[in-house]
C-alpha positions as CSV (number, residue, x, y, z in Angstrom):
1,X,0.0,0.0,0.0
2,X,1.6,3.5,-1.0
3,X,1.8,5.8,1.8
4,X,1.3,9.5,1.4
5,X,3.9,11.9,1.6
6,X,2.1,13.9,4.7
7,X,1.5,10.4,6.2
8,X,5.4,10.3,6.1
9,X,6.2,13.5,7.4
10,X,4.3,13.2,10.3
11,X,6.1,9.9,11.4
12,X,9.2,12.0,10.7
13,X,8.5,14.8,12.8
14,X,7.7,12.7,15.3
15,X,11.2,11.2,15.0
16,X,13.0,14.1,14.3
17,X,11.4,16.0,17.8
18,X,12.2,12.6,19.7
19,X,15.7,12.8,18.8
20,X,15.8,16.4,19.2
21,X,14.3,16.4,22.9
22,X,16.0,12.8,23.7
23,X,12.9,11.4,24.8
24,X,11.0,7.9,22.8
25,X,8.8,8.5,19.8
26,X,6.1,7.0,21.3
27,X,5.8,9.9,23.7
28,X,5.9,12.4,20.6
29,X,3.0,9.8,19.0
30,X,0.9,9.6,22.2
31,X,1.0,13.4,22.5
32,X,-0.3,13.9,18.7
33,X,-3.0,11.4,19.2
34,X,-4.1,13.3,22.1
35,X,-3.9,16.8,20.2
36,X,-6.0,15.2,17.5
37,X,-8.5,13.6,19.8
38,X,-9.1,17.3,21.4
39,X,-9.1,19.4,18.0
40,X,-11.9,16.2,16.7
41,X,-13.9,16.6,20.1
42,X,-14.3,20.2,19.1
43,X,-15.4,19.1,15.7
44,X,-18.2,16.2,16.8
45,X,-19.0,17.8,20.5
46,X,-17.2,18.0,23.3
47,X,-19.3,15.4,25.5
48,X,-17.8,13.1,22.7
49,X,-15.5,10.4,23.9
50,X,-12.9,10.1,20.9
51,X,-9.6,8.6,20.7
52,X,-7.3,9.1,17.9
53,X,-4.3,6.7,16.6
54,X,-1.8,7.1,14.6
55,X,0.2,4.3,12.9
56,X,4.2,4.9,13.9
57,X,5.2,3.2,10.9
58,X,2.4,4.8,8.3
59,X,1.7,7.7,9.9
60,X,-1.8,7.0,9.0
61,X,-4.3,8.6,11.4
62,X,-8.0,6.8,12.5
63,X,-10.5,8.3,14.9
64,X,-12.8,6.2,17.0
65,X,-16.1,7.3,19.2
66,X,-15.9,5.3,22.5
67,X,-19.5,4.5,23.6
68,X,-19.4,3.3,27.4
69,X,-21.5,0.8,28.0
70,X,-23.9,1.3,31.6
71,X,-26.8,0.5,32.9
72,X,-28.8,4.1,32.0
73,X,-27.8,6.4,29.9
74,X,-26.8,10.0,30.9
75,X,-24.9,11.2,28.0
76,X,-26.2,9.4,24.3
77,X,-23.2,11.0,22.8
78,X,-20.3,8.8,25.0
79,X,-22.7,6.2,26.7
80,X,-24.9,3.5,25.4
81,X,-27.2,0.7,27.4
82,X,-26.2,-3.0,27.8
83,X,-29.1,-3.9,25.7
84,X,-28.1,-1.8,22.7
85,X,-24.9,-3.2,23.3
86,X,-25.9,-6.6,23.1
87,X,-27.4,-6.1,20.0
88,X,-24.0,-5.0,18.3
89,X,-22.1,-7.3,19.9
90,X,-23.6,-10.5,22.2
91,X,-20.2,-10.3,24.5
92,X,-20.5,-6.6,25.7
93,X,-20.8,-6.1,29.1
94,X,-21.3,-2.8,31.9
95,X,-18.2,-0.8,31.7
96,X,-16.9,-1.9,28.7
97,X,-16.5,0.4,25.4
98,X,-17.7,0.0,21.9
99,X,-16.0,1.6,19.5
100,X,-17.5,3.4,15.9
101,X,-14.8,4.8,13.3
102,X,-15.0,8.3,12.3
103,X,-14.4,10.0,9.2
104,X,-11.1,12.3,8.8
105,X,-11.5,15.4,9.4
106,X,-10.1,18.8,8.2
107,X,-8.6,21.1,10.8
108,X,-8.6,24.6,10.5
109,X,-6.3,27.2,11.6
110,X,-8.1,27.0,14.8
111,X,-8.1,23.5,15.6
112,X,-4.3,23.2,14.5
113,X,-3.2,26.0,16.5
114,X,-4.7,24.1,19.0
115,X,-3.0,20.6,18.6
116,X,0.2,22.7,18.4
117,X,-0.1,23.5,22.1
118,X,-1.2,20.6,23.5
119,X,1.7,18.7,21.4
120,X,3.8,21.1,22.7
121,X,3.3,20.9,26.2
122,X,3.0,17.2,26.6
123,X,7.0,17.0,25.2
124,X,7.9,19.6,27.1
125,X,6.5,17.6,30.2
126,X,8.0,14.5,28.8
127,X,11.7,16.3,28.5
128,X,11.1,17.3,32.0
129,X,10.1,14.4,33.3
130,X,13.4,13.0,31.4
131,X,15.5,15.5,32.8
132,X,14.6,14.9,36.8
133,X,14.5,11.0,35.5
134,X,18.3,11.3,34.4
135,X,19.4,13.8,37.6
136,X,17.7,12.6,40.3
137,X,20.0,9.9,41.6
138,X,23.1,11.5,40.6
139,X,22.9,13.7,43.4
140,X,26.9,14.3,44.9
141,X,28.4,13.9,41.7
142,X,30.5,16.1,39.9
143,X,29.1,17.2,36.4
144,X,30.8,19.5,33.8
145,X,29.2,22.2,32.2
146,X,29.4,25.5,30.2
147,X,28.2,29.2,31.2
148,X,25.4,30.0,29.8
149,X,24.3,33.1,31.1
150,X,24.5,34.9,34.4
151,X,21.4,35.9,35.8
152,X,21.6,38.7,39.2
153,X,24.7,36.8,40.0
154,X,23.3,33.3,39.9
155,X,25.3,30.9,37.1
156,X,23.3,28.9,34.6
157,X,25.1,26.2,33.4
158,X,24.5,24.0,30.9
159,X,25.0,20.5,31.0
160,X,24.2,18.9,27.5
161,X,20.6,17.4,28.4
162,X,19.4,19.8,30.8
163,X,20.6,23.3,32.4
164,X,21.5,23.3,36.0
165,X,22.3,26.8,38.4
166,X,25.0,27.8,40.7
167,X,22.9,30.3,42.9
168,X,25.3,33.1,44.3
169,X,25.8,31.6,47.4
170,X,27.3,28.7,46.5
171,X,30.1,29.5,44.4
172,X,33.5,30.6,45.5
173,X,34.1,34.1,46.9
174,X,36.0,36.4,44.3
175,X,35.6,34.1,41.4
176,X,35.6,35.3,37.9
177,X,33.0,33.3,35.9
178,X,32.3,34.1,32.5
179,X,29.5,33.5,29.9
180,X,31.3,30.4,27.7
181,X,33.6,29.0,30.8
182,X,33.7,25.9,31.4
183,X,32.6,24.4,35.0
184,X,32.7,21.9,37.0
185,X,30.3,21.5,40.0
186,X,29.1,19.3,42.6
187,X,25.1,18.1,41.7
188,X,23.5,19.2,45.6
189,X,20.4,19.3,44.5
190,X,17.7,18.1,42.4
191,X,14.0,19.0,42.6
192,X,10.7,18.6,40.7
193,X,9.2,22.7,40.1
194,X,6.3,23.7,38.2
195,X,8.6,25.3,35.8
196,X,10.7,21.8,35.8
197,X,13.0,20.1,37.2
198,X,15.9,22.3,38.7
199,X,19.5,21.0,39.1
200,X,21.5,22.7,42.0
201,X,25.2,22.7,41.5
202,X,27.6,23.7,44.3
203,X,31.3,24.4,44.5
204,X,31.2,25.5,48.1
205,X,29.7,22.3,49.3
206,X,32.8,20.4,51.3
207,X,32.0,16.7,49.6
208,X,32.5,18.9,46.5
209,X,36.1,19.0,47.4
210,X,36.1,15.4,48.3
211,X,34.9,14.4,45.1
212,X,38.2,16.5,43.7
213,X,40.2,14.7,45.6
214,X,38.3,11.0,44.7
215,X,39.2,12.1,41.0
216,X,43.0,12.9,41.2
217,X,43.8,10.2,43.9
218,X,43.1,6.8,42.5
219,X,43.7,5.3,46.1
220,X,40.7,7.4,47.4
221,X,38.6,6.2,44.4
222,X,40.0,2.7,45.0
223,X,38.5,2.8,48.6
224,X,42.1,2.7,50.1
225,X,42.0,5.8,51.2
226,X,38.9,6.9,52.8
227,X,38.3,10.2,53.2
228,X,36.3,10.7,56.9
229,X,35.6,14.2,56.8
230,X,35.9,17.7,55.2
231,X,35.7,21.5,56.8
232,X,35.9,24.4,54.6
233,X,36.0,28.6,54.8
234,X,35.0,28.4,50.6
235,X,37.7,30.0,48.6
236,X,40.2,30.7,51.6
237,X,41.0,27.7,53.5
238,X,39.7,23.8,54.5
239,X,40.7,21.1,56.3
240,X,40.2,17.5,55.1
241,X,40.7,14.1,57.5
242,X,41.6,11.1,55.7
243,X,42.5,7.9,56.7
244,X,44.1,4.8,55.4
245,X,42.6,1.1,55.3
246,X,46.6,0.1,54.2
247,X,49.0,0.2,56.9
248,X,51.9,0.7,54.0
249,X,50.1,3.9,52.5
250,X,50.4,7.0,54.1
251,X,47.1,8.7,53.5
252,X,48.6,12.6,53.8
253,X,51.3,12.0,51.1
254,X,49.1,9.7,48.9
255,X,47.0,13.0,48.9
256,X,49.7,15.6,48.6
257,X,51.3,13.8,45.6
258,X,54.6,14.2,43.9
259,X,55.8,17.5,45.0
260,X,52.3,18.2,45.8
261,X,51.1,17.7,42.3
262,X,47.9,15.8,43.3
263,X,46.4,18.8,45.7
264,X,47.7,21.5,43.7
265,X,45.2,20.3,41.2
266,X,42.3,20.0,44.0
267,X,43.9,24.0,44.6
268,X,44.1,25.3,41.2
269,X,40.1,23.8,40.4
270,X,38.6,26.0,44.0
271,X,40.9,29.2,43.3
272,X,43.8,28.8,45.4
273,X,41.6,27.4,48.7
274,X,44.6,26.4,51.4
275,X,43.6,22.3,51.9
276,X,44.9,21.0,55.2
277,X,45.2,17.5,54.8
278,X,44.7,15.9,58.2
279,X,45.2,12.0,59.5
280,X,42.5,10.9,60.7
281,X,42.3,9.3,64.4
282,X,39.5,7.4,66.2
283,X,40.9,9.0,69.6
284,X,38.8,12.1,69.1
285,X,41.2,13.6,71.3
286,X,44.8,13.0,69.2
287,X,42.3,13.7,65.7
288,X,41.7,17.0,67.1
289,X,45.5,17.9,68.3
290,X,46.4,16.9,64.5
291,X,43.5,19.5,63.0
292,X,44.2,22.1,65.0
293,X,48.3,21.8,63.1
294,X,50.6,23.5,62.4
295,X,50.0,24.9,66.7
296,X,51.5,22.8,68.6
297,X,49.1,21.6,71.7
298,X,50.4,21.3,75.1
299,X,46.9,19.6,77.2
300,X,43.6,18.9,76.2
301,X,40.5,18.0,79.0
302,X,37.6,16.0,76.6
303,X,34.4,16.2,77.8
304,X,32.4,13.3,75.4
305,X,28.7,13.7,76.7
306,X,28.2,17.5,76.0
307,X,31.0,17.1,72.8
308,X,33.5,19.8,74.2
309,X,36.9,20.1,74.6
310,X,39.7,22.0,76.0
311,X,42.6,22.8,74.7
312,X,45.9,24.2,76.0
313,X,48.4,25.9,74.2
314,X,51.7,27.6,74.9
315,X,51.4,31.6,75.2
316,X,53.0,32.1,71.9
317,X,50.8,29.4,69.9
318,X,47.6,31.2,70.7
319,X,47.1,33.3,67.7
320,X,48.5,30.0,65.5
321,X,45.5,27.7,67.2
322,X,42.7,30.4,66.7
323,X,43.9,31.1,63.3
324,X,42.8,34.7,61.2
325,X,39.4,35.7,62.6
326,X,39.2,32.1,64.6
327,X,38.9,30.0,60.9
328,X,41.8,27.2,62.1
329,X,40.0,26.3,65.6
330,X,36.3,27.0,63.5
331,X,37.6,24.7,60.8
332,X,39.2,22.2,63.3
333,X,35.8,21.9,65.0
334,X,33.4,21.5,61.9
335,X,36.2,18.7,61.0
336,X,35.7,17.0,64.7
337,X,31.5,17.7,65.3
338,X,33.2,19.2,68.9
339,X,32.9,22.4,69.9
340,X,36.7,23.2,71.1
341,X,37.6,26.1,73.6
342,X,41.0,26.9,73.6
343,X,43.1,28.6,75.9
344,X,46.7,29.4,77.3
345,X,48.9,27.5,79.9
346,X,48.1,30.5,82.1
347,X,44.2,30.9,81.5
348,X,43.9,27.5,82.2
349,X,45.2,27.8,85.6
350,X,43.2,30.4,86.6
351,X,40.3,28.8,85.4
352,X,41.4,25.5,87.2
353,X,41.6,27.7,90.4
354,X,38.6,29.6,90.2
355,X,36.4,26.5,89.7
356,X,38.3,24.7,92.8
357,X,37.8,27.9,94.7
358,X,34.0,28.1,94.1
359,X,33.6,24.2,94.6
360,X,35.1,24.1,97.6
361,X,32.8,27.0,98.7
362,X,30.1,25.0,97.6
363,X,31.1,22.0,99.8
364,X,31.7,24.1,102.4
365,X,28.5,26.1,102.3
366,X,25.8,23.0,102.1
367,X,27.9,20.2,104.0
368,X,29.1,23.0,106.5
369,X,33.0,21.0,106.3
370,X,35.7,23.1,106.6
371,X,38.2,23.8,103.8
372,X,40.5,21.1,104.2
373,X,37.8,18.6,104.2
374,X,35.5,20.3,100.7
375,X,39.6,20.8,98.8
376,X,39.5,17.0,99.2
377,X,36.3,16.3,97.9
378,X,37.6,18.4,94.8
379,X,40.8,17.1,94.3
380,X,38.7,13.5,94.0
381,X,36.9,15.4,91.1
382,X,33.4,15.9,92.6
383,X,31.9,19.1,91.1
384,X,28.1,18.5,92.6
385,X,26.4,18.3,95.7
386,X,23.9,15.6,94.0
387,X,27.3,13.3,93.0
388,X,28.3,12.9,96.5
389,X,24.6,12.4,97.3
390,X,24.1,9.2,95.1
391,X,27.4,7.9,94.6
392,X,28.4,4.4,96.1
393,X,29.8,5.7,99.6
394,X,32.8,3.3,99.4
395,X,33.7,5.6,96.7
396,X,33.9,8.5,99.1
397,X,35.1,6.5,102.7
398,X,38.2,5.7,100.1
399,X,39.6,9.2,99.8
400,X,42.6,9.3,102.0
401,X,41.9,10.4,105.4
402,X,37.9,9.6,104.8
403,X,36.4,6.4,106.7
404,X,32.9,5.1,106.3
405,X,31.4,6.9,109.2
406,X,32.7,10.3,107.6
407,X,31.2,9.4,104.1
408,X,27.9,8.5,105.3
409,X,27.6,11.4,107.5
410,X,28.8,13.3,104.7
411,X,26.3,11.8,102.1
412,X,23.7,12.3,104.8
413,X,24.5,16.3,105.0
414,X,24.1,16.3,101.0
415,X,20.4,14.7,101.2
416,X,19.4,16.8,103.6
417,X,20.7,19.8,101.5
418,X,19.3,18.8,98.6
419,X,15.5,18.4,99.9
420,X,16.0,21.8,101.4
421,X,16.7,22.6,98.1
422,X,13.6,21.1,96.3
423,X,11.1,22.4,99.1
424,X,13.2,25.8,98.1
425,X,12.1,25.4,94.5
426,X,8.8,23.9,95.2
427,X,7.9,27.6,97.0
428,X,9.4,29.4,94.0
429,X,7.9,27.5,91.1
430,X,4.3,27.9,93.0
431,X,5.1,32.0,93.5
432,X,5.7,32.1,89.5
433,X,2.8,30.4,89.4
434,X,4.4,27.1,87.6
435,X,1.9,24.4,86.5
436,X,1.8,20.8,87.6
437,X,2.4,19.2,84.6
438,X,5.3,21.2,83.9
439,X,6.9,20.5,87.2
440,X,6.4,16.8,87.2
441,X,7.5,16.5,83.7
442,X,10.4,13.7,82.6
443,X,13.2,15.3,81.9
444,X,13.5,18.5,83.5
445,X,15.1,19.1,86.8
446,X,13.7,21.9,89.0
447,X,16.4,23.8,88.4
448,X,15.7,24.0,84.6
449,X,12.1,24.5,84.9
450,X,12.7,27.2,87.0
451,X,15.2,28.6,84.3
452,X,12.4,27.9,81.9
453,X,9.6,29.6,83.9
454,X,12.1,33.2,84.5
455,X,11.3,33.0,80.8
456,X,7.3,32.7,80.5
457,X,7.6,28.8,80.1
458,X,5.3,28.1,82.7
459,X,3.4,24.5,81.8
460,X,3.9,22.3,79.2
461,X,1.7,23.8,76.8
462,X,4.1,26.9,76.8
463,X,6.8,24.3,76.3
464,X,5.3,22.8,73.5
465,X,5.3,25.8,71.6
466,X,8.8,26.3,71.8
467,X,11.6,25.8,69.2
468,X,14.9,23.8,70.2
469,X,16.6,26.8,69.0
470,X,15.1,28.7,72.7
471,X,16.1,25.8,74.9
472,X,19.3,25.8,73.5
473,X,20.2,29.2,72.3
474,X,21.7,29.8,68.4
475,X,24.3,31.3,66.6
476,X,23.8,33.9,63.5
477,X,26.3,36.1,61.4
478,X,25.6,39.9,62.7
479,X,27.8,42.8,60.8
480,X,29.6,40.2,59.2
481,X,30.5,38.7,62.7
482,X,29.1,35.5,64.4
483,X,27.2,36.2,67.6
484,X,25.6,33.8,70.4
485,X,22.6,34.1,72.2
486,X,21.9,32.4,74.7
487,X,18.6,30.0,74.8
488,X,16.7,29.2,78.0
489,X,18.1,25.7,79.3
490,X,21.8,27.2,78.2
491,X,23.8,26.9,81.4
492,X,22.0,23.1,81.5
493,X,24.5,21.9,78.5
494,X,21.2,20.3,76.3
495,X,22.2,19.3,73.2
496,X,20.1,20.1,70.3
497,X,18.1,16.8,69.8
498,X,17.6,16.6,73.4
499,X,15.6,19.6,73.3
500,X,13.9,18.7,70.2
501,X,12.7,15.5,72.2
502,X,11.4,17.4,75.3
503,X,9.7,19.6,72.7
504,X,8.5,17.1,71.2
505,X,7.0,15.0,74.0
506,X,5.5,18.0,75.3
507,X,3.7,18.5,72.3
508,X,2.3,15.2,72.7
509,X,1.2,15.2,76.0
510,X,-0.4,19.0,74.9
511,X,-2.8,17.2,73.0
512,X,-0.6,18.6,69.3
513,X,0.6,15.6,68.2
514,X,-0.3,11.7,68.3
515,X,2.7,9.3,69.2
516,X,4.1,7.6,66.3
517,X,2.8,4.4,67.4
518,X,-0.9,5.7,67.8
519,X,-0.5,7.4,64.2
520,X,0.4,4.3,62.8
521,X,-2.7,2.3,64.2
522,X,-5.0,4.6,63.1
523,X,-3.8,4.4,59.7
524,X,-3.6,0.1,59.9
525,X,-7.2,0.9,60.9
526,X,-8.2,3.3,58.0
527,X,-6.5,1.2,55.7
528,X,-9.0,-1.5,57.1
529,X,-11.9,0.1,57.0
């Protein structure tokens, strides 16, 4: 059968959009047969049910009314009765269509205009579709792209198949970029938008630089080397731990290269960024000595539940650990996830002094033991009234000079404290008017929920409308400057998810949320149902 030449040229549009939009032909097909079926709907009424197909091969084009078939009809244009049904064809039944051909039809400028559009639109959803496809799992990879434009100081790139941004935030401070460079970037991102998919690209992000250094170290890409964590000030300095899975590699020189040819080329691709390239320790104590290089570190005191640590330089290393505006110790503790105070020889010992001054007062004040008696309890490295309270008292009748009779009387002096305490707090949290619920709740000790009701948290209802960010204070840039304020529970050393729990559980009991487990029923029981 000969096959007209429009027939033909509308099998090779279809190809030649495919190709041009990368996405199948059938896509390009499905969406023609739907523009057809809308402009012949307009033709024959649009309470008409009728489909359109088009051969792939031919490229010759049929239309069909569908006729529903249901037990009374509403519509006599899209619906017919079983009965009639029957009498066309004996094996019909409810719900299933018949179908009558149409004859071709002539669009007008009208109609065409109008199949233009909906052909339109469906490819552009298809290439969209195709793009997010392509991008969404190749999120922390490194992609290569050219400039295509700049828009308010955000990059467009584009990548071959689809066009990705660097927004202005995440490229490098004082770099160049021009329209035509080429770029490479780290993929951060990659949502679905009713304008499309966007691609984020970064080259601030610190696995970008790890993905720099998987590509000009073939041991990191070979999983010898493994590269535990990254810290970086974007475009001035960073600091890198790496660690080695082979006792006969060193994982610093592997790194650094032949006369530092390997992170000179990690250097040259972020603009001259300073790496420090750091070995990696479990002992988060030696890991952090080693990141806070090239100062050298005389003590350090760790303090693993609240993630803090001390660290004492020599008078003249100061200004080496801190670094320019604080970036080595900031660096050192992105690097470590602790937050690192540092101080000299001499700071330290005043601090050491002050803090045995005032505990010893303490110890004086509520177990009414004179000095010599509290500077032992110190030295021992009790820093509360409640440890002595509920420690074993062997633990305290072993102090030298201490026998059982002293520990228990002294144990006995810190209970008896402590209520006085409590009954102290108890009058105070009624004056401020604190609520039951509050009080008793898990969690909180008097002392914080006095802390919290100085503030205006004064039941749990007030405490479930609080952010973690108030219990625990936060940190923002002001005049270029970091700057710390305090949150309620600060003095109380409550980590963020802490507070996020007591939140949370407070929002629970409030009557604001369901526990998970309750949720999770109820939807067992809906799906049910």
């Amino acid at each position: 059968m000969a096959v007209s030449h429009n027939k033909l040229e509308l099998v090779q549009i279809a190809e030649a959009v495919a190709r041009e939009k990368t996405i199948d032909k059938e896509i390009v097909i499905a969406a023609m047969e739907d523009a057809l079926s809308r402009a012949a709907r307009s033709r024959y009424g649009h309470e008409t049910n009728v489909r359109a197909e088009i051969n792939p091969k031919t490229g010759e084009t049929k239309l069909w009314r569908l006729m529903e078939v249901v037990e009374a009809v509403e519509n006599d244009s899209a619906e017919i009765t079983l009965e009639e049904a029957r009498a066309r064809n004996p094996e019909a039944e409810l719900g299933d269509f018949l179908s009558d051909p149409l004859p071709p039809i002539e669009f007008g400028r009208q109609a065409a205009m109008g199949a233009k559009q909906v052909i339109t639109q469906k490819v552009r959803d298809a290439e969209r579709d195709r793009q997010f496809d392509e991008y969404k799992d190749r999120v922390g990879e490194i992609v290569n792209g050219v400039v295509k434009r700049i828009e308010y100081g955000h990059v467009i790139i584009d990548l071959g198949r689809a066009e990705a941004i660097i927004r202005r935030d995440q490229q490098l401070p004082r770099e160049a970029i021009r329209q035509g460079d080429r770029v490479r970037a780290y993929i951060a991102d990659v949502r679905r938008e009713v304008r499309g998919p966007q691609i984020f690209l970064s080259r601030t992000h610190p696995q970008f630089m790890a993905k720099l250094f998987e590509q000009e170290v073939p041991e990191v890409y070979d999983g010898v080397i493994e590269i535990k964590a990254v810290a970086r000030d974007p475009g001035s300095r960073a600091k890198i731990g790496v660690m080695s899975n082979d006792s006969s590699i060193d994982p610093v020189g592997a790194c650094v290269g032949m006369r530092g040819s390997r992170v000179q080329a990690v250097v040259n691709e972020l603009g001259g960024e300073k790496i420090d390239i750091v070995p990696w320790s479990d002992d988060i104590a030696t890991f952090i000595v080693n990141a806070l290089a090239p100062a050298e570190v005389a003590k350090v005191v760790l303090d693993e539940e609240s993630e803090r640590i001390e660290v004492v330089v020599p008078d003249e290393q100061l200004s080496l650990a801190i670094g320019r505006r604080g970036q080595n110790v900031r660096l050192a503790a992105q690097l470590s996830g602790f937050e690192i105070d540092i101080m000299t020889e001499e700071e330290e010992s005043a601090k050491r002094q002050t803090e045995y001054q005032q505990r010893s007062e303490l110890f004086m004040e509520a177990l009414d033991v004179d000095d010599i008696i509290a500077g032992l309890l110190v030295s021992e490295g009790f820093s509360r009234i409640e440890e002595i309270a509920y420690v074993d008292v062997h633990e305290v009748a072993d102090i030298e000079g201490f026998d059982e009779d002293t520990a228990e009387e002294l144990q006995a002096r810190a209970n008896d404290y402590l209520e006085k305490e409590a009954e102290a707090l108890n009058e105070k949290r009624l004056e401020m008017g604190v609520a039951d619920d509050l009080w008793n709740f898990d969690g909180l000790s008097a002392k914080m929920i006095i802390a919290l009701a100085e503030e205006g948290v004064l039941s749990v209802e007030d405490l479930a409308g609080c952010a973690s960010d108030d219990l625990t204070g936060w940190t923002e840039r002001v005049d270029g400057e970091k700057k710390h304020y305090d949150g309620m529970l600060e003095g109380f050393r409550v980590k963020p998810e802490e507070a996020q729990e007591l939140i949370n559980r407070a929002r629970i009991d409030a009557g604001w949320d369901s526990p998970e487990g309750e949720e999770e029923e109820g939807e067992d029981a809906a799906e049910t149902v």
